[in-house]
C-alpha positions in Angstrom: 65.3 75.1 90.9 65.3 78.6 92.2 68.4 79.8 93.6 69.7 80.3 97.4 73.1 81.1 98.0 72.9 79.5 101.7 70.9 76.0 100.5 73.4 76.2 97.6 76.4 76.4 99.6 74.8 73.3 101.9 74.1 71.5 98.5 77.6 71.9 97.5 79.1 70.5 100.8 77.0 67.5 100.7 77.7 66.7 97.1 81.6 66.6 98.7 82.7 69.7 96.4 85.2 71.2 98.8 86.1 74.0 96.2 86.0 77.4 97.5 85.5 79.4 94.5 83.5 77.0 92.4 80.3 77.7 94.6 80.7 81.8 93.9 81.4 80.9 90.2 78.7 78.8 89.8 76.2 81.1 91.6 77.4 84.3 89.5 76.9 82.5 86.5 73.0 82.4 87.4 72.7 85.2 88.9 74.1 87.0 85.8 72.1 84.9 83.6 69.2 86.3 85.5 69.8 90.0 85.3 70.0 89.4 81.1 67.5 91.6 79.8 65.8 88.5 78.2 65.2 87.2 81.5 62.0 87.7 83.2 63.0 89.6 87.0 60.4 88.4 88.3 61.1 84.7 88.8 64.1 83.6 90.6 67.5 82.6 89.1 67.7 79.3 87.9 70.9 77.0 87.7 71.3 74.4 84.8 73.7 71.5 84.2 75.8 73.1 81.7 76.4 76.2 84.5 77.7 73.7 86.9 80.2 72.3 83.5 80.9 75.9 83.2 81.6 76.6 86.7 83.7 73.5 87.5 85.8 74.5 84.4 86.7 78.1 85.8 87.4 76.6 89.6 90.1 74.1 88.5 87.2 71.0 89.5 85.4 68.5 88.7 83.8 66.8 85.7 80.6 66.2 88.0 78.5 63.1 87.0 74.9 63.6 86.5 74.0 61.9 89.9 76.3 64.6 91.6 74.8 67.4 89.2 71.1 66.5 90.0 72.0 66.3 93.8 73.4 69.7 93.6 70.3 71.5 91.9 67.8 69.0 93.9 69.1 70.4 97.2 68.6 74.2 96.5 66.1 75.6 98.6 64.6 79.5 97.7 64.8 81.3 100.6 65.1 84.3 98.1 66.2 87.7 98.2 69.2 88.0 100.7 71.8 89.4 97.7 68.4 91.6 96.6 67.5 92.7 99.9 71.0 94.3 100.4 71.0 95.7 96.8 67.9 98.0 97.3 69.8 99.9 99.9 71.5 101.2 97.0 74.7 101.7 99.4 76.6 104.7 98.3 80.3 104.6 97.8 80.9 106.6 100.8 79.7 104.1 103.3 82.5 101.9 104.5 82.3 98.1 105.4 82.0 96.9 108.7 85.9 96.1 109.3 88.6 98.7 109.4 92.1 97.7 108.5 95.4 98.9 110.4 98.9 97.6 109.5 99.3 97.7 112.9 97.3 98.4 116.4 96.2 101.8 117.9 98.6 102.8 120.3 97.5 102.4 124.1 97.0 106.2 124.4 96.1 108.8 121.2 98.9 110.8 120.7 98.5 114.8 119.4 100.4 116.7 116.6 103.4 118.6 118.7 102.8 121.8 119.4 105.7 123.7 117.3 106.5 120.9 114.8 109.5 122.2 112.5 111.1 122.0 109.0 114.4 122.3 108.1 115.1 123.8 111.4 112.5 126.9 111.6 109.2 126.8 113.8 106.2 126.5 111.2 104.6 129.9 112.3 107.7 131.6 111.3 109.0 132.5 108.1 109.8 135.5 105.7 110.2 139.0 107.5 109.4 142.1 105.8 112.7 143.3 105.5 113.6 140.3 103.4 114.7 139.6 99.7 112.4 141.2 97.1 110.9 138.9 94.7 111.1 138.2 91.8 108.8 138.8 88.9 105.4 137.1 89.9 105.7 134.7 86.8 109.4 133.5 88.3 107.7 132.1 91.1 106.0 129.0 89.0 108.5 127.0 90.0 109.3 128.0 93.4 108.6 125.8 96.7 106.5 126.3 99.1 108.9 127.5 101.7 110.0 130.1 98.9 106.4 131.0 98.5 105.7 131.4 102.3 108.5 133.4 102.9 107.5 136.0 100.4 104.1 135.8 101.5 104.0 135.8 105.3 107.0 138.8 104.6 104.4 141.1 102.1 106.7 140.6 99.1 104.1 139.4 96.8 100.2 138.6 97.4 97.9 135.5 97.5 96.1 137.2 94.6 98.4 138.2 92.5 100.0 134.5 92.8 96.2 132.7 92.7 95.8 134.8 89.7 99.2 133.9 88.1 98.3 130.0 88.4 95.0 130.1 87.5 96.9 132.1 84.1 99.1 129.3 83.6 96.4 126.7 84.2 94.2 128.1 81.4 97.4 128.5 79.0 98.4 124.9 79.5 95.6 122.9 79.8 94.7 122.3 75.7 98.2 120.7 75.6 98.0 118.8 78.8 94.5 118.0 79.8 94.8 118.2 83.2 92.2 120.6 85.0 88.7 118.8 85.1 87.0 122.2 86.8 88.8 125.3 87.6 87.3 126.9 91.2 88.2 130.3 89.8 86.0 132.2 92.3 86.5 130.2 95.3 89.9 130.7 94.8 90.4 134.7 94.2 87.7 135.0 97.5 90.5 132.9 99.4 93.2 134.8 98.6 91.9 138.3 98.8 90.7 136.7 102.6 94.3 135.6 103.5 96.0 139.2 102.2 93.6 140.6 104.2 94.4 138.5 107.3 98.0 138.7 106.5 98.0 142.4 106.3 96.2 141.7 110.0 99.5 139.9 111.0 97.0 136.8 111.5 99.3 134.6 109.3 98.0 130.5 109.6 101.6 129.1 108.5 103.6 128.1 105.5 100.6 127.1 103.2 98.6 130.8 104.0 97.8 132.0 100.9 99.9 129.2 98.7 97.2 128.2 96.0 96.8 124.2 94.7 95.2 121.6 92.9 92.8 118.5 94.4 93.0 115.3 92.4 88.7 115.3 91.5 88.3 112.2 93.7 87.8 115.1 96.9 84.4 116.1 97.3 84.7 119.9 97.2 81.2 121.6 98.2 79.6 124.1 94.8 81.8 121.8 92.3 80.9 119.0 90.3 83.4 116.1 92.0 83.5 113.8 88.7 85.9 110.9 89.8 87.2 111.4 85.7 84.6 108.9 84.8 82.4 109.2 82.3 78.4 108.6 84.1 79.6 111.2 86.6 80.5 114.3 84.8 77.7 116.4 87.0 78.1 114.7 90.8 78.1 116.6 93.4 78.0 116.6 97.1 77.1 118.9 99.9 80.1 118.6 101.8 84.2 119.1 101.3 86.5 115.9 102.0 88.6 116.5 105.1 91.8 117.4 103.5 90.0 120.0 101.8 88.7 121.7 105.1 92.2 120.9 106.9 93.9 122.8 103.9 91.2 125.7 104.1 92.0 126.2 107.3 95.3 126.4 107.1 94.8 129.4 104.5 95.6 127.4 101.1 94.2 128.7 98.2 92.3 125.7 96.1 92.5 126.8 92.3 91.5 123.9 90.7 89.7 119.8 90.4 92.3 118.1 88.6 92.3 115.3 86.4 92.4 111.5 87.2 92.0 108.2 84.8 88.6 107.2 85.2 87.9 105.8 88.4 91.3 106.1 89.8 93.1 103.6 87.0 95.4 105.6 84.8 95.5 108.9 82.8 92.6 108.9 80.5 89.2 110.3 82.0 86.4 111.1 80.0 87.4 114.5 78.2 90.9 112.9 77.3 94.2 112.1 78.3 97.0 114.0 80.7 100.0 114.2 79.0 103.5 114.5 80.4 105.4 118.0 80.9 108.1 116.6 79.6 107.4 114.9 76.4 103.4 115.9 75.5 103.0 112.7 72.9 103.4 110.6 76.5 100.5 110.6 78.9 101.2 111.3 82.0 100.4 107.8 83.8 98.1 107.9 86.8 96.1 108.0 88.2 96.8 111.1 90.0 97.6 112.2 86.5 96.5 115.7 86.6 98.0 116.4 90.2 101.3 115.3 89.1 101.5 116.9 85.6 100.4 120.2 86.8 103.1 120.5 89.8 105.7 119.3 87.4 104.2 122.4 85.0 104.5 124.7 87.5 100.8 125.2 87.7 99.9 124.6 90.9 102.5 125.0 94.0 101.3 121.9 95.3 98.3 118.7 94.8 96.9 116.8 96.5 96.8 112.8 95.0 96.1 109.2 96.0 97.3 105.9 95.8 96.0 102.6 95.9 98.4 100.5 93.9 101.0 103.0 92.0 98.9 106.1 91.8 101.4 108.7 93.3 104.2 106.7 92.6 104.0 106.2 88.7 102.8 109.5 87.8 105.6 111.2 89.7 108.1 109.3 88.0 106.5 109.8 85.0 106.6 113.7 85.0 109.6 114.3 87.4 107.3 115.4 90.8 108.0 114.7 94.1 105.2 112.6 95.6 104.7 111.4 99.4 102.5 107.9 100.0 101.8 108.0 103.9 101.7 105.2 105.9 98.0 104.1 105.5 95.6 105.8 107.9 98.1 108.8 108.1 95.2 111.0 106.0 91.6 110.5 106.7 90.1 110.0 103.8 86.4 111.3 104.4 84.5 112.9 101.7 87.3 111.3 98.5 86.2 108.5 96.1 86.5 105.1 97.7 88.3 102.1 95.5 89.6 99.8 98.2 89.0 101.0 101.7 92.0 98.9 103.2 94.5 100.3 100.3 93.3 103.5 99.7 95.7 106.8 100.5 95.8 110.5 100.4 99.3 112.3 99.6 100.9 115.6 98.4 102.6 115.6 95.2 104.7 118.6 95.5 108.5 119.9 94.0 110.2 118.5 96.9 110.1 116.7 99.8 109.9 119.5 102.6 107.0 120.8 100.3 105.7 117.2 101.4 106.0 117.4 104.7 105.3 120.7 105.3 101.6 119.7 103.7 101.1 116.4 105.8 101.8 118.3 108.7 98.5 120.0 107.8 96.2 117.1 106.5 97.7 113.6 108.7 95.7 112.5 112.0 92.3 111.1 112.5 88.6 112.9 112.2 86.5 111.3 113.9 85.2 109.8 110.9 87.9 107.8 109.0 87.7 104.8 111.1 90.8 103.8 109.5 92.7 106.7 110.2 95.4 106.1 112.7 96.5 108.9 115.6 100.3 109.3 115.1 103.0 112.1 115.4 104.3 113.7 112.6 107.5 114.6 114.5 110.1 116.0 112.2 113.7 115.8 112.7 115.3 119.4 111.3 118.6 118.7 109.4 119.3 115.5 111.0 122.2 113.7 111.3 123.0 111.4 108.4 125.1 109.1 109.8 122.7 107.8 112.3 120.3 106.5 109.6 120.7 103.0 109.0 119.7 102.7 105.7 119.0 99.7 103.6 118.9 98.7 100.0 116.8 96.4 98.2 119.9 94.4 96.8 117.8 92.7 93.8 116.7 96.4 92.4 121.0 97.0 92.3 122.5 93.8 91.4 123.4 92.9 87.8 120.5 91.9 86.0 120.9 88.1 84.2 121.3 88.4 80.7 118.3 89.0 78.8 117.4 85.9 75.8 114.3 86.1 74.3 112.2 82.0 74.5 112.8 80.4 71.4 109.8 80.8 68.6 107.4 77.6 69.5 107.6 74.9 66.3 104.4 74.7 63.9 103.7 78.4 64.2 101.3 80.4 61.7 102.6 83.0 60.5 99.9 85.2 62.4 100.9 84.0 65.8 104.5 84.6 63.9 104.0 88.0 63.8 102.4 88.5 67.3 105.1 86.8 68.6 108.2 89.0 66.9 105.7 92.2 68.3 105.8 90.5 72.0 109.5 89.9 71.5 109.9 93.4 70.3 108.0 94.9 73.5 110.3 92.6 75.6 113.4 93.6 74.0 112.3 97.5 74.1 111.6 97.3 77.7 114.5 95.2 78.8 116.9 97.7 77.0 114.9 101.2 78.6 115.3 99.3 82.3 118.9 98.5 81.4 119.5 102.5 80.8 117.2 103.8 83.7 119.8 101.5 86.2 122.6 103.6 85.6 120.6 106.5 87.4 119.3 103.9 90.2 123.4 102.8 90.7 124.4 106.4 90.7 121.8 107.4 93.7 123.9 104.5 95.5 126.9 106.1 94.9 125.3 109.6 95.6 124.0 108.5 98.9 127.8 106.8 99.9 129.1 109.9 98.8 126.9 111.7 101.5 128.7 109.8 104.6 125.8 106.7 104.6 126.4 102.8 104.9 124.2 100.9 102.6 122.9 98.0 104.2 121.8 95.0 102.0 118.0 93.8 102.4 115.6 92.1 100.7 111.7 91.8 101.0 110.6 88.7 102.6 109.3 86.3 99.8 105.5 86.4 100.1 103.3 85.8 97.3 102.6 89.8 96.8 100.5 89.2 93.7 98.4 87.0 95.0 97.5 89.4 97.2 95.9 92.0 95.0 92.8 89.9 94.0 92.0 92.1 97.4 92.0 95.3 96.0 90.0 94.3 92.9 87.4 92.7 95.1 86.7 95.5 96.9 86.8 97.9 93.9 84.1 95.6 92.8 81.7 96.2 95.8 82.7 100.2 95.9 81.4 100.1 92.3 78.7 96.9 92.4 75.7 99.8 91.3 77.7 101.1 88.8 78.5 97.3 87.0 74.9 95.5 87.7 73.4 98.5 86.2 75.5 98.6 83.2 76.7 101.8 83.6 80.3 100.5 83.4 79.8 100.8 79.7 80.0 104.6 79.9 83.5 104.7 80.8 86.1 105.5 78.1 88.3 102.2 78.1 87.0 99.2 78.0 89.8 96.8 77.4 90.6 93.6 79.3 92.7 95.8 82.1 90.2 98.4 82.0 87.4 98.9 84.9 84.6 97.1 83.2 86.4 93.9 82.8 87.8 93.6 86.4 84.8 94.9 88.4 82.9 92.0 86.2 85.8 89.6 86.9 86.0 90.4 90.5 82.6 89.1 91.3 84.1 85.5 90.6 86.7 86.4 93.6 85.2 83.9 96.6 84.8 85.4 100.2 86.9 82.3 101.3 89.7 83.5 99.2 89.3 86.9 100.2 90.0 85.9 103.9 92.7 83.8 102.8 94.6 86.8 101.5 94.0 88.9 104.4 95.7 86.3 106.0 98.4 86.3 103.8 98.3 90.0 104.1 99.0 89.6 107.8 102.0 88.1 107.3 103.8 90.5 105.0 102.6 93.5 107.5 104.4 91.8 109.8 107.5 90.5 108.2 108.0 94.1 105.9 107.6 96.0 109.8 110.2 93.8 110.9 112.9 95.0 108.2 112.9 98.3 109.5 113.4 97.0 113.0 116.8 96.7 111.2 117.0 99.8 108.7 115.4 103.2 109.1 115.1 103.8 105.3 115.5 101.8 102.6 116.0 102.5 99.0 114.6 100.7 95.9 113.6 101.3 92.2 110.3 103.2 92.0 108.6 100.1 89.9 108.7 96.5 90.7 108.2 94.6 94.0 108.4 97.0 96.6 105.2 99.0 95.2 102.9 96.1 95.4 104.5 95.2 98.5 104.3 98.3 100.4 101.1 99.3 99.0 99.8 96.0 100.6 101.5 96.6 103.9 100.3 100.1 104.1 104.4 101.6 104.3 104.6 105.1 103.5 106.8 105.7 100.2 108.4 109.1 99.2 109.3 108.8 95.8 111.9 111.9 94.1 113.1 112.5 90.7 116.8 111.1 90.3 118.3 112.4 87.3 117.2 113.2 83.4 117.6 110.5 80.5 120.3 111.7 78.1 120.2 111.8 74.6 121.3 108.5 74.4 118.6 107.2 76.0 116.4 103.9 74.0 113.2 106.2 71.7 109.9 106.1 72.5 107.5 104.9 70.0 105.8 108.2 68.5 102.5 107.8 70.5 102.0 106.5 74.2 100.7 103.0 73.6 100.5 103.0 77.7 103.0 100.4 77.5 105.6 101.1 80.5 107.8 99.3 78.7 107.6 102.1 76.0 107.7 105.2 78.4 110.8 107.7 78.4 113.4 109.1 76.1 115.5 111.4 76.2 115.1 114.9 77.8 112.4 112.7 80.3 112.5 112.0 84.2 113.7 109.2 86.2 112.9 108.3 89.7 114.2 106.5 92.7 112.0 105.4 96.0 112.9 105.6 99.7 110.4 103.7 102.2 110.7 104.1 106.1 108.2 102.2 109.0 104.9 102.5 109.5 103.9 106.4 111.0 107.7 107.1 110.8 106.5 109.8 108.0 108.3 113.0 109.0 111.5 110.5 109.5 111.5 109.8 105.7 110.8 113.3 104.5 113.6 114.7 106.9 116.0 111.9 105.0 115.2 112.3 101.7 115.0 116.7 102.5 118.5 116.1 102.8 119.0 113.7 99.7 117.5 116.5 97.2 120.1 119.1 98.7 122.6 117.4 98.1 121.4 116.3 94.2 119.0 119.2 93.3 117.1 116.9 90.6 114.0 118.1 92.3 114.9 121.7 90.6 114.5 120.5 87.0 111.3 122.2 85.1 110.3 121.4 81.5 110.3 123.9 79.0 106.7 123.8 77.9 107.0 127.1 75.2 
């Protein structure tokens, strides 16, 4: 019989098959079997007996009898077309569905940006003074923070050009060993900084970013440059307009030098002309997938990037190559004109060297435009040099405690010796990763201390126990429909991995996800929004490990994250094999990063930058550069 999803659905019920997902299993597997290139498109999709056998297997049901199988085909009616209808609109990945998330309601009234917002105690329009320090050689400055850079700036000590120029240098020199510039916007970027010395010279200085150059993660459209998305089928797309953030951070006088790299469709550091490598150790890619945003801060390449996150995408790359990275709360950044992957988990951060460099970019990009419907109107109200002592901060006790000891399962009886061997490699991983974690929690343990030190109680918390990984059948679901084109057309083959974790597979996998489920998970969702907002009715910050629970969580909840480098791995630290395998568990060694997370409440942004402002004072981890000569 030909297929209807509606009369198929109506069959289904009156068979008594009360399975939600075996009905989208069951239709996917015809509607795949149609679009085979055997398959005449002409006719309508047909379901069989041994595609209901097939279907009941994956949904956990059945065996169905004949009687109930015949019943099931006999009661579809072809009302045709509906899925097809929808798929010759040939949606485009910018147009959004039809409901917005928000962790939590608009407030009653839209609030503004304040008028004279401040960091680290000095109006934003104010900063270096022409009688001021000299600086240094231009080449010096690589590693220098914004607020360095805007004071010699704004105080004619050095120019936008000869900076721009001085970046753009170091780009070229290190991009064969790292891999992380997609397209360089060489003359945009020398016609923007001759334009801010000129308006500088004018005494019209814009603020702290005038003139300070940076990289965009090549998800942002930017107008006159291909915006590639690092996958392979989109080397040459282009659009006729810049995202937001890019026209927030053109007005404020930044100087964009360069599209930087990201794994291919936002899922880790390998995009179609390679892989980004780590700073730190160049034989270690850099994770992702904001992979080229963090690498080339940490090389001192750009002063500043701009990345995203969905589920780890600031967050593991920072830690990977020692940059300072700041999630928002989601909705903080509109997100117009940048590659959609999930529109309810999708955000747009700086990666910078420090936190104030964070903060003093958000300041520039956060609050709605009018066409972000997700994007949410709060304050970015920064506390300068607050007071320590009236944070109530929290830990994530389980991320501290003593870990149990670590056996590895017994070997199962009757093995071959080829499941032997993959076995003793598993085991190997395990034991690997087990004994890296065990090192890395030394510098975890000695942030507690540090932060004790600095005249703060540590409160014990924990995240409420919620079924987080359930939860993120959402995001592949909707990575699915952002890229449904891309997968039916077989396009997806194009991209550069293909293995079972890899795009291809979970886009196709996704389609199995039923709408019912779906729901059920938003509902789920609901719950840890609520329950995670309710810790820090408790705590103002808390601090965790940068991996691990509270990234899935938080992603999910939409809780902004700032996460820091927290020390360097000795020489004692466990070796990394010889090649990235892009095993976590094989990540490190000595001479390489660590990292430590702090999370606040929803929109309490500038709260968490002021806190962890002050942390990196009082460390100065965030100082580190590798030697990359």
């Amino acid at each position: 019989m030909p297929l209807d999803r509606r009369g198929f659905l109506a069959a289904c019920s009156r068979a008594g098959i009360t399975s939600a997902l075996f009905p989208g299993v069951l239709y996917t597997l015809a509607s795949q079997a149609q679009e085979s290139p055997d398959t005449d498109q002409s006719k309508p999709p047909k379901i069989t007996p041994d595609m209901v056998d097939q279907a009941a297997i994956m949904a956990g049901i059945g065996p169905f009898t004949d009687e109930q199988k015949k019943m099931m085909i006999d009661g579809l009616v072809d009302q045709n077309g509906s899925f097809k209808a929808i798929r010759k609109l040939k949606l485009p990945n910018s147009v959004a569905p039809a409901y917005v998330f928000h962790p939590q309601p608009p407030p009653p009234q839209p609030l503004v940006p304040c008028e004279n917002e401040t960091l680290s105690g000095t109006a934003l329009p104010v900063f270096g003074l022409v009688d001021g320090p000299e600086a240094p050689p231009i080449e010096q400055l690589a590693f220098a923070t914004i607020r360095e850079l805007a004071t010699f700036i704004s105080g004619r000590k050095i120019t936008s050009l000869a900076l721009t120029q001085m970046y753009i240098a170091r780009l070229k020199r290190y991009d064969p060993k790292l891999h992380f510039v997609i397209t360089l916007t060489e003359e945009r970027a020398l016609a923007q900084a001759k334009q801010a010395d000129a308006e500088i010279a004018a005494g019209k200085y814009r603020g702290p970013l005038h003139g300070i150059p940076w990289g965009a993660k090549d998800l942002l459209a930017v107008k006159g440059y291909p915006t590639t998305w690092g996958a392979g089928g989109f080397e040459h797309q282009t659009f006729d307009e810049d995202a937001t953030v890019v026209k927030r951070l053109d007005a404020a006088g930044a100087v964009l030098v360069a599209k930087l790299t990201l794994g291919a469709l936002a899922m880790g550091d390998k995009w179609f002309g390679g892989q980004t490598r780590n700073p730190w150790n160049p034989t270690q890619g850099s994770s992702g997938s904001s992979a080229g945003a963090a690498s080339s801060v940490a090389a001192g390449c750009v002063a500043f990037a701009i990345g995203s996150e969905t589920l780890g995408s600031i967050s593991s790359p920072c830690t990977r190559c020692g940059a300072t990275g700041l999630r928002p709360s989601f909705g903080f950044v509109p997100r117009t004109g940048s590659m959609a992957l999930s529109w309810t988990m999708d955000k747009l951060g700086p990666i910078a060297r420090s936190a104030e460099d964070c903060a003093l970019v958000l300041s520039v990009i956060h609050g709605p435009d009018g066409e972000d419907r997700s994007a949410y109107p709060a304050r970015f109200n920064w506390v300068s040099r607050p007071d320590l002592k009236s944070f109530r901060v929290g830990y994530l006790q389980s991320d501290f405690d003593q870990p149990p000891p670590f056996k590895l399962p017994p070997p199962p009886s009757g093995e071959t010796e080829e499941q032997k061997a993959e076995r003793e490699k598993r085991d190997a991983a395990r034991t690997a990763g087990r004994a890296r974690r065990d090192y890395d929690r030394r510098y975890d343990l000695a942030t507690f201390d540090k932060l004790r030190s600095m005249g703060i109680n540590l409160i014990p918390v924990e995240l409420p126990k919620l079924p987080y990984g359930a939860m993120v059948g959402l995001l592949g679901a909707e990575a699915a429909a952002a890229f449904d084109d891309f997968t039916r057309s077989g396009r997806d083959r194009l991209l550069t991995e293909q293995g079972p974790n890899d795009w291809p597979n979970e886009f196709r996998t996704a389609r199995f996800y039923p709408a019912v489920e779906y729901i059920q998970a938003n509902r789920a969702r609901t719950l840890a929004v609520q329950q995670v907002s309710a810790l820090f009715e408790k705590v103002d910050i808390i601090v965790g490990s940068s991996g691990g629970q509270q990234l899935l969580a938080t992603n999910l909840t939409g809780h902004p994250a700032l996460i820091v480098p927290n020390g360097m791995r000795g020489n004692d630290a466990p070796r990394p094999p010889k090649s990235d395998d892009g095993a976590n568990e094989n990540i490190g060694g000595p001479g390489t990063p660590v990292s430590i997370t702090f999370l606040a409440g929803l929109y309490e942004d500038a709260k968490l930058a002021a806190f962890v402002d002050a942390y990196q004072q009082a460390t100065g981890f965030h100082k580190l550069h590798p030697k990359l000569d």
